[in-house]
C-alpha positions as CSV (number, residue, x, y, z in Angstrom):
1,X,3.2,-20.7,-4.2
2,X,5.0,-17.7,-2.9
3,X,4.7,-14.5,-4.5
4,X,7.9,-12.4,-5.0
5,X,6.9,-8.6,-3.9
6,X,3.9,-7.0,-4.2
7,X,3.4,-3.0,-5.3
8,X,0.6,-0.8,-3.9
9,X,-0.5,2.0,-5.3
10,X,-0.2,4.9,-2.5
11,X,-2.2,8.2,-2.8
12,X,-3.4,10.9,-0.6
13,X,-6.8,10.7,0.6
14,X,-9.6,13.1,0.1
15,X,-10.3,13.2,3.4
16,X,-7.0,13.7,4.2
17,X,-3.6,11.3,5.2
18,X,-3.4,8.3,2.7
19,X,-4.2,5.2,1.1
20,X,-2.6,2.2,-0.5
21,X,-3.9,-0.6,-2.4
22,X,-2.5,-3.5,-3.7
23,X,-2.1,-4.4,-7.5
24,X,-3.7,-7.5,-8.4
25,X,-5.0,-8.3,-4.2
26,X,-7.9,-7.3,-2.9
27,X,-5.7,-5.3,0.0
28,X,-6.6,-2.2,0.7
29,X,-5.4,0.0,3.7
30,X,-4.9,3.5,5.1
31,X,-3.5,5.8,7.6
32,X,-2.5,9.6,8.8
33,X,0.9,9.8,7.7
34,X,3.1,7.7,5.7
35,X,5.2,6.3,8.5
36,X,1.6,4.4,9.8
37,X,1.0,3.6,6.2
38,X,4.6,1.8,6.3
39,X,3.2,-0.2,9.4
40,X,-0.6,-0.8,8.6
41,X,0.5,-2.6,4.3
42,X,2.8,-5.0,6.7
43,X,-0.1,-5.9,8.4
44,X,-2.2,-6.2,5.8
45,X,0.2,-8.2,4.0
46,X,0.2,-10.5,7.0
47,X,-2.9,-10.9,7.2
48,X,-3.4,-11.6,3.6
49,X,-1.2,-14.4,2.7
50,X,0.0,-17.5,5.2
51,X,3.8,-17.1,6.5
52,X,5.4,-20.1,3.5
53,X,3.4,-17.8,0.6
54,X,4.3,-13.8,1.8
55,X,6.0,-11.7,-0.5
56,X,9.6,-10.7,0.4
57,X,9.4,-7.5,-1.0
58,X,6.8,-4.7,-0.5
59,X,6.9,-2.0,-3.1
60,X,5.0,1.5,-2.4
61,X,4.8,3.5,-5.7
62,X,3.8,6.7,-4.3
63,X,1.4,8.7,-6.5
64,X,1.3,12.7,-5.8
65,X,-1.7,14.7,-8.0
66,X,-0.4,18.6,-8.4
67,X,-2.7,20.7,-10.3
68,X,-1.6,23.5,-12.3
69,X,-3.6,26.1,-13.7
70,X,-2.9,29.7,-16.1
């Protein structure tokens, strides 16, 4: 059964660059800079599901924490 997309969930790392996990997969990846983290959810993707049940769409919602303070 192929899956339409699939979103991860991106967010900075505490130890710096960033992560992304996938909503509802057990995919989980990371990288220095957003560009690798473009390449390295590809290739988890690919890995994840055979060719006939990949997604065709990969969503990134990208999740930025800013902290304000008085």
């Amino acid at each position: 059964m192929s899956v339409p997309e699939i979103i991860f969930l991106v967010e900075e790392s505490p130890e710096g660059g960033f992560e992304a996990r996938a909503l509802g997969y057990s995919i989980f990846t990371q990288a220095e800079s957003l560009e690798e983290l473009r390449e390295s959810v590809k290739d988890a993707v690919i890995c994840h599901f055979d060719e006939k049940d990949r997604p065709k769409i990969i969503r990134l919602h990208i999740v930025k924490q800013e902290v304000l303070t008085f």
